[in-house]
N, CA, C and O atoms as CSV, one atom per row, in Angstrom:
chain,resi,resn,atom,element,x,y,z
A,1,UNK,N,N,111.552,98.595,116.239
A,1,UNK,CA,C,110.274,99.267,116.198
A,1,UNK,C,C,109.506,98.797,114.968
A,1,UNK,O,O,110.243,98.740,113.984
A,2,UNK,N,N,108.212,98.435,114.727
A,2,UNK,CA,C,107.594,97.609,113.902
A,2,UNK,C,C,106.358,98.956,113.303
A,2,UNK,O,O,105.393,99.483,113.856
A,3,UNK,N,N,106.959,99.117,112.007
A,3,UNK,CA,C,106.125,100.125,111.309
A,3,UNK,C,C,104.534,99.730,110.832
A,3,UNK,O,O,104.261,98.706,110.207
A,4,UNK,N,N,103.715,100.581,111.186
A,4,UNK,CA,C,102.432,100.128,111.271
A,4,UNK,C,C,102.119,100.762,109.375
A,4,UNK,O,O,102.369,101.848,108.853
A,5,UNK,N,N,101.612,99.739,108.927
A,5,UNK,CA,C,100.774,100.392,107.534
A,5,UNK,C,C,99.481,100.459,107.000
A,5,UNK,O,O,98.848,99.421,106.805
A,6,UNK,N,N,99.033,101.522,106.752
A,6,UNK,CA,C,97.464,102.455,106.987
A,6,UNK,C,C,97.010,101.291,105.475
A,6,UNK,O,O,97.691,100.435,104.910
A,7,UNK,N,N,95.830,101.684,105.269
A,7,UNK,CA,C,95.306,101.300,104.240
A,7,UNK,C,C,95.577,102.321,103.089
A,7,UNK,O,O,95.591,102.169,101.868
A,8,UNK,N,N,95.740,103.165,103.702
A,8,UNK,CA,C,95.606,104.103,102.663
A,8,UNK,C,C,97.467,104.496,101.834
A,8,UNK,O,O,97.647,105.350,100.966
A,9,UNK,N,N,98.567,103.598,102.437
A,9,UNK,CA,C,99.480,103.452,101.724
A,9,UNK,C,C,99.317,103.277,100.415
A,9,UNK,O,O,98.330,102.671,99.998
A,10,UNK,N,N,99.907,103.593,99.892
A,10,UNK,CA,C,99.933,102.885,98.003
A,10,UNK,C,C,101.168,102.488,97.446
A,10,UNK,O,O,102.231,103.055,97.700
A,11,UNK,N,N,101.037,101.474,96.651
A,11,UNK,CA,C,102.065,100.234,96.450
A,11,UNK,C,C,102.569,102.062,95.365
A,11,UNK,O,O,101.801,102.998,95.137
A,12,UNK,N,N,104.318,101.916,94.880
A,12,UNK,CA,C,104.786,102.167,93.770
A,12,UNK,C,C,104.291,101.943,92.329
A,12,UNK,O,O,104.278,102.729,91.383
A,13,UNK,N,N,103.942,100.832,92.402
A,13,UNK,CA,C,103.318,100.680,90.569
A,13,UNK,C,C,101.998,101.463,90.505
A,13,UNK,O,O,101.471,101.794,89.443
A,14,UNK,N,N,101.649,101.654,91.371
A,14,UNK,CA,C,100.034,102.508,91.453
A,14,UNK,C,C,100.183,103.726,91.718
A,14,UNK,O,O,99.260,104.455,91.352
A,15,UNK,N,N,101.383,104.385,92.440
A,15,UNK,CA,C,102.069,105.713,91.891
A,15,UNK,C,C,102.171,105.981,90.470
A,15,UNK,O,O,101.617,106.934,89.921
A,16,UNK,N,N,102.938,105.063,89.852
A,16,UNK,CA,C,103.189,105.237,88.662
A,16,UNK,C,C,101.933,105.320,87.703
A,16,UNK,O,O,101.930,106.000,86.677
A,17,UNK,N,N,101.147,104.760,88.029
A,17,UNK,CA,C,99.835,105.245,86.947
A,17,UNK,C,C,99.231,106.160,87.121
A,17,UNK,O,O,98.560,106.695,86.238
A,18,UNK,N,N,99.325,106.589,88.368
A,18,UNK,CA,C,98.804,108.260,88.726
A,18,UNK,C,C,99.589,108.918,87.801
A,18,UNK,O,O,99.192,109.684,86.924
A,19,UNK,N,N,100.945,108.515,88.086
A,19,UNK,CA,C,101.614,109.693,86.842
A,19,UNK,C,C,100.871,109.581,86.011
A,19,UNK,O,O,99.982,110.424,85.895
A,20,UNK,N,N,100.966,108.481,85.118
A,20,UNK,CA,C,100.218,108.150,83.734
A,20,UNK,C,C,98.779,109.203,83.437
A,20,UNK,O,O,98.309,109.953,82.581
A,21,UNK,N,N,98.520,108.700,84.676
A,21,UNK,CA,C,97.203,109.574,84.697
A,21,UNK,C,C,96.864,111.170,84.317
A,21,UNK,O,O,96.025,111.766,83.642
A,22,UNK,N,N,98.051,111.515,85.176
A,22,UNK,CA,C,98.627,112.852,85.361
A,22,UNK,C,C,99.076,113.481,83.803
A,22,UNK,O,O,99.058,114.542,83.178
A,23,UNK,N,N,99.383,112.409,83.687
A,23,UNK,CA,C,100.100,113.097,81.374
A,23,UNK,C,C,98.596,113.189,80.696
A,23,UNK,O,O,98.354,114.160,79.979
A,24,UNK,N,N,97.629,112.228,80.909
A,24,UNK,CA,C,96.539,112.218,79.510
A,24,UNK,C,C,95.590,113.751,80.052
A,24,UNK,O,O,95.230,113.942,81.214
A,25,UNK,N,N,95.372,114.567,79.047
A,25,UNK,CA,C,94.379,115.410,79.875
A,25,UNK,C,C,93.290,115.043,79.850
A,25,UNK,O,O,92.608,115.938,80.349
A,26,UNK,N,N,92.432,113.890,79.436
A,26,UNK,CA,C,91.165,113.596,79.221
A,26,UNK,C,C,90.944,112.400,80.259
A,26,UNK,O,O,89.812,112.057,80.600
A,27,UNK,N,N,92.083,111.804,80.727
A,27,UNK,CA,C,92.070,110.824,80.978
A,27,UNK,C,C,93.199,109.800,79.912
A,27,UNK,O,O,93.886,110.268,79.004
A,28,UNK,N,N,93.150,108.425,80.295
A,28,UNK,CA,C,94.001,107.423,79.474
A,28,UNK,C,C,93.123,105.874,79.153
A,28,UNK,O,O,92.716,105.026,79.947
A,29,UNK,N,N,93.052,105.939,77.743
A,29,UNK,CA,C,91.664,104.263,77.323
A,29,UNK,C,C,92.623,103.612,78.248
A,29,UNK,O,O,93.808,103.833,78.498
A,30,UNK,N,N,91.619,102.597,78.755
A,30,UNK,CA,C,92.419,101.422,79.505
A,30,UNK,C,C,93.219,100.685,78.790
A,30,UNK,O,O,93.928,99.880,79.394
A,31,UNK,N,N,93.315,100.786,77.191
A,31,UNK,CA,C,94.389,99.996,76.411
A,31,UNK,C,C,95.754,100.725,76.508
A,31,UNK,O,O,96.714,100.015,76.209
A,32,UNK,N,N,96.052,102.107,76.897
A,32,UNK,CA,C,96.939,103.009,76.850
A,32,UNK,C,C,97.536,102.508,78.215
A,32,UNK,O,O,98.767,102.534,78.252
A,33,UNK,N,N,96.880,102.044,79.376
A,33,UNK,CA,C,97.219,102.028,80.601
A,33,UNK,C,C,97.847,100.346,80.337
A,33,UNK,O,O,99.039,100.180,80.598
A,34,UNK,N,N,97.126,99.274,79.884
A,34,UNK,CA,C,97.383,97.967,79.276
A,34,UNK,C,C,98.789,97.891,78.828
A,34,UNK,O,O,99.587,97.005,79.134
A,35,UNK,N,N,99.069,99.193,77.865
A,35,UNK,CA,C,100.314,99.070,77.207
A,35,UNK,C,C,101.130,99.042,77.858
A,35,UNK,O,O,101.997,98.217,77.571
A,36,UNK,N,N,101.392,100.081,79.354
A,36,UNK,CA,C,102.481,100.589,79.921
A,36,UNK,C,C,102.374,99.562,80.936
A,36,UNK,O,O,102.917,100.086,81.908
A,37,UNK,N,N,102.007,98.453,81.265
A,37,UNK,CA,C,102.108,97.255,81.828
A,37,UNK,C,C,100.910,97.021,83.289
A,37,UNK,O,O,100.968,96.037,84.027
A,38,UNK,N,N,100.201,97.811,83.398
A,38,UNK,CA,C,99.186,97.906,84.396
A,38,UNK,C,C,97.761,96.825,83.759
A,38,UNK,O,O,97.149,96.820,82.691
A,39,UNK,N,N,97.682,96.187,84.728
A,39,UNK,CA,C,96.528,95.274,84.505
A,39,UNK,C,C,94.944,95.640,84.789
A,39,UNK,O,O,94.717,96.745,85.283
A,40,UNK,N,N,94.229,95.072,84.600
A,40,UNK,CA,C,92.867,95.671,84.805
A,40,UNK,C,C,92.634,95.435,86.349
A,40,UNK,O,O,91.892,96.113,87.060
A,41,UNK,N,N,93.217,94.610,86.650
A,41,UNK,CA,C,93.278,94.600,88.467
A,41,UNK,C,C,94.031,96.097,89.081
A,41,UNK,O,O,93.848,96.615,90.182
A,42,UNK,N,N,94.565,96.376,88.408
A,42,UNK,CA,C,95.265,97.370,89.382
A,42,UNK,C,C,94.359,98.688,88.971
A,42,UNK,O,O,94.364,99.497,89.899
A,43,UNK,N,N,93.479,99.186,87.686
A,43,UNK,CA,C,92.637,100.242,87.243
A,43,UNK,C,C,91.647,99.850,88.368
A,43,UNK,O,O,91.038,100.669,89.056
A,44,UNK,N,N,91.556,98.522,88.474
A,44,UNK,CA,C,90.243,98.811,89.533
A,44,UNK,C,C,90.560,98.628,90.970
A,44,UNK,O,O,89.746,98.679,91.892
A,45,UNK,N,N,91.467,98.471,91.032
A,45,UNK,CA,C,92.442,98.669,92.734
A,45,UNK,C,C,92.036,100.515,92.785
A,45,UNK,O,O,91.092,100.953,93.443
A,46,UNK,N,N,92.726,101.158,92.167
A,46,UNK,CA,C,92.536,102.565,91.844
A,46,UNK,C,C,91.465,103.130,91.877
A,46,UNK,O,O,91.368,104.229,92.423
A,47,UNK,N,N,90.266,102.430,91.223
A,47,UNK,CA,C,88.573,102.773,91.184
A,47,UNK,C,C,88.037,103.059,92.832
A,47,UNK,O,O,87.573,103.974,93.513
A,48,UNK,N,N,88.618,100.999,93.012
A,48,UNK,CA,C,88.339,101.025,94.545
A,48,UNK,C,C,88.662,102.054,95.426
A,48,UNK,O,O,87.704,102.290,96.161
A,49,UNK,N,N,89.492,102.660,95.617
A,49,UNK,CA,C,89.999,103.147,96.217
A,49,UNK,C,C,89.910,104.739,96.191
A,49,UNK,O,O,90.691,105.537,96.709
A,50,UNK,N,N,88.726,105.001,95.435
A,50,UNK,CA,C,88.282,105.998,95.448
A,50,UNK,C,C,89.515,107.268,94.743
A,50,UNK,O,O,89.412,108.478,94.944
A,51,UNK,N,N,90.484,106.692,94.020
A,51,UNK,CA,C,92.480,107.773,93.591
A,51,UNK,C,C,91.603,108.301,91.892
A,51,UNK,O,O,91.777,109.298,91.191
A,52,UNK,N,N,90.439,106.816,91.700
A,52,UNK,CA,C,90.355,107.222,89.619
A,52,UNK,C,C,88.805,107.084,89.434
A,52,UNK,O,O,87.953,106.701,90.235
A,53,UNK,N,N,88.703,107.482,88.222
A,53,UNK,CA,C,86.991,106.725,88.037
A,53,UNK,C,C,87.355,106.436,86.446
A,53,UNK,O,O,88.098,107.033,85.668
A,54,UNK,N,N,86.493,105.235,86.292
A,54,UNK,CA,C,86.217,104.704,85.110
A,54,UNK,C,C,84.946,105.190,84.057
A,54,UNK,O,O,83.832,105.558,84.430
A,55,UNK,N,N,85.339,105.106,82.895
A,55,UNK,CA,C,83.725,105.632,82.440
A,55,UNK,C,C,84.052,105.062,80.818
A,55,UNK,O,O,85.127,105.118,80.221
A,56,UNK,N,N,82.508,104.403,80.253
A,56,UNK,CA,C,82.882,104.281,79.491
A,56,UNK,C,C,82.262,105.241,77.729
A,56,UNK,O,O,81.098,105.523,77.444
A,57,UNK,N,N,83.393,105.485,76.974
A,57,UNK,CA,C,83.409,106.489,75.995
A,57,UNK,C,C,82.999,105.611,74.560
A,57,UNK,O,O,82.772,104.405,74.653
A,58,UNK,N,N,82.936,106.204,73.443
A,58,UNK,CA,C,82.369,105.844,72.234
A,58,UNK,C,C,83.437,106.181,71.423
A,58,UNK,O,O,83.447,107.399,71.243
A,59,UNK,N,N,84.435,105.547,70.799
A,59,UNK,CA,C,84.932,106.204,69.729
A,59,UNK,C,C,85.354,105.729,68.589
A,59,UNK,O,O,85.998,104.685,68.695
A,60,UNK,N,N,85.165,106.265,67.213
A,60,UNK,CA,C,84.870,105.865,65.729
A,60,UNK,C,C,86.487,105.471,65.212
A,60,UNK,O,O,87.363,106.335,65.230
A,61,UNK,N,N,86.682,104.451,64.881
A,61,UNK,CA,C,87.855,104.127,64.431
A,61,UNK,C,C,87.386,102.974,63.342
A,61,UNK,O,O,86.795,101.895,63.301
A,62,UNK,N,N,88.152,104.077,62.361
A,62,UNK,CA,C,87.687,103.444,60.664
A,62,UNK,C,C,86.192,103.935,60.706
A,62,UNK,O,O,85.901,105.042,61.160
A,63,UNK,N,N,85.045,102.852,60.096
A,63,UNK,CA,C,83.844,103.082,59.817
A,63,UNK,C,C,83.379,102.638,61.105
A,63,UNK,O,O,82.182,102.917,61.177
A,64,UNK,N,N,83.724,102.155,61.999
A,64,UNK,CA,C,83.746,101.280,63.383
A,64,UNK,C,C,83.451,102.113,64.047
A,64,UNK,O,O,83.829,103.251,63.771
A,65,UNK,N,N,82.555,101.832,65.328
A,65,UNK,CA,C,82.529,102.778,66.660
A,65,UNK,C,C,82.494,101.967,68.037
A,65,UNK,O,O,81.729,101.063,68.372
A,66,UNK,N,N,83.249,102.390,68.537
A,66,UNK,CA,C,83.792,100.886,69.469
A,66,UNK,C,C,83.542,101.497,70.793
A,66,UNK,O,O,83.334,102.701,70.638
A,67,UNK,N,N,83.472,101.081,72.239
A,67,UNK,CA,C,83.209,101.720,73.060
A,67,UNK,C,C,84.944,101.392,74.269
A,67,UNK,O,O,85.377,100.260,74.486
A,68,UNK,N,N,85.281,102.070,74.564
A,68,UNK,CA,C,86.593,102.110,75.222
A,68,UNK,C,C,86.223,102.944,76.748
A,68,UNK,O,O,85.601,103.979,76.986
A,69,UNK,N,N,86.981,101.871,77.679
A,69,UNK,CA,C,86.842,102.626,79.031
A,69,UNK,C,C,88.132,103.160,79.097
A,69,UNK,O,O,89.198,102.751,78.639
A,70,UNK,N,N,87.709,104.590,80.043
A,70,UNK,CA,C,88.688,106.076,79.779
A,70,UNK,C,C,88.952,105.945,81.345
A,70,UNK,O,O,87.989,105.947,82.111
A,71,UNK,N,N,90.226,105.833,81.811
A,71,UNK,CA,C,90.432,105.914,83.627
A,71,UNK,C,C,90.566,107.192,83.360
A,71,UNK,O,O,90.852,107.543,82.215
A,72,UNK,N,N,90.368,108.160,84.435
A,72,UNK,CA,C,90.477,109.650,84.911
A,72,UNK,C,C,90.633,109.558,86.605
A,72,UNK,O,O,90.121,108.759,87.389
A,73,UNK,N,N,91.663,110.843,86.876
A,73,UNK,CA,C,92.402,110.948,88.547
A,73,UNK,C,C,91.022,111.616,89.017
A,73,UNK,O,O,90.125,112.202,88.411
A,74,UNK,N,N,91.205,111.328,90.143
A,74,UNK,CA,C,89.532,111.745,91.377
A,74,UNK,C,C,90.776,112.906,92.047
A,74,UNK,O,O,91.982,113.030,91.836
A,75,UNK,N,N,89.918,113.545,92.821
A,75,UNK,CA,C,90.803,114.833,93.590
A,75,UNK,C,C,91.505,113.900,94.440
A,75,UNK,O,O,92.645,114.246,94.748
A,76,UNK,N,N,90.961,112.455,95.028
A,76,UNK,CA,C,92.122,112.035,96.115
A,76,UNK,C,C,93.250,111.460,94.906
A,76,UNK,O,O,94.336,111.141,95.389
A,77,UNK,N,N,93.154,111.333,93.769
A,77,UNK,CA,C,93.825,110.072,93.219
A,77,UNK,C,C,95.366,111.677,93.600
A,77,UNK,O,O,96.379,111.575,94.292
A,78,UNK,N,N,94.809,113.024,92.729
A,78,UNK,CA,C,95.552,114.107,92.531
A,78,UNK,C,C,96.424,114.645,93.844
A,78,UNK,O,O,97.469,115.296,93.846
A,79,UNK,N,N,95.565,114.105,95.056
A,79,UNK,CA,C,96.118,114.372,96.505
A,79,UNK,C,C,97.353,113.465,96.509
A,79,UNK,O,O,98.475,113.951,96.651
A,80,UNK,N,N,97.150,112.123,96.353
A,80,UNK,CA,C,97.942,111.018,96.705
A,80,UNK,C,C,99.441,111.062,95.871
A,80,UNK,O,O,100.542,110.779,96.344
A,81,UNK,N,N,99.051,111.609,94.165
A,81,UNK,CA,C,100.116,112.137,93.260
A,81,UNK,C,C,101.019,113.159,94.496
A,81,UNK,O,O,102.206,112.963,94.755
A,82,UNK,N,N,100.342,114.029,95.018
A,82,UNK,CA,C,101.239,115.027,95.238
A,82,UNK,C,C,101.969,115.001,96.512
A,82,UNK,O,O,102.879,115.741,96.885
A,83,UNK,N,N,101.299,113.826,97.227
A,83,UNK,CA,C,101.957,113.665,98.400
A,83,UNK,C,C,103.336,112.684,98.393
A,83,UNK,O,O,104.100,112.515,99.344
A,84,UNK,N,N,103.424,112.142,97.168
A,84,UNK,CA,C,104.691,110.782,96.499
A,84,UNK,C,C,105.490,111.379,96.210
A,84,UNK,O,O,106.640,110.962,96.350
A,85,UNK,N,N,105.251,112.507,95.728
A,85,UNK,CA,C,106.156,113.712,95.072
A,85,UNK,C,C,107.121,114.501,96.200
A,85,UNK,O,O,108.272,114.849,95.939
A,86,UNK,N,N,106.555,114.695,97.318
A,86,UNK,CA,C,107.191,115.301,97.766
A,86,UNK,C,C,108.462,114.532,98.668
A,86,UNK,O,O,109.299,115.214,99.259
């Protein structure tokens, strides 16, 4: 029997950043997501896909004010978390 797969499957490593997602309460800078081995292809696999949204924030480090994009979970990203889970 030949299993049919929806679009709306999601690979494991893109589970796993939902978690990620799931820990920051503000969201996570895309350098935080960078660290834990997720590429900027896969934040915007996630965008696409209507699971995160991107936005970008302002923040002062040292005398510096640098601008950093913040991923945050969309209600489907929070649906899709809870349906992996179970």
């Amino acid at each position: 029997m030949r299993t049919q797969h929806h679009r709306r499957d999601i690979k494991p490593d893109r589970i796993r950043a939902l978690e990620l997602l799931a820990s920051c309460n503000n969201g996570c800078p895309e350098g935080i997501l960078q660290a834990h081995g997720f590429a900027i292809s896969d934040m915007d696999e996630l965008v696409h896909a209507g699971l995160a949204k991107a936005s970008a924030d302002r923040v002062v480090a040292g005398s510096r004010t640098i601008e950093v994009a913040r991923v945050r979970f969309t209600a489907a990203g929070r649906r899709v978390r809870e349906k992996a889970q179970r």
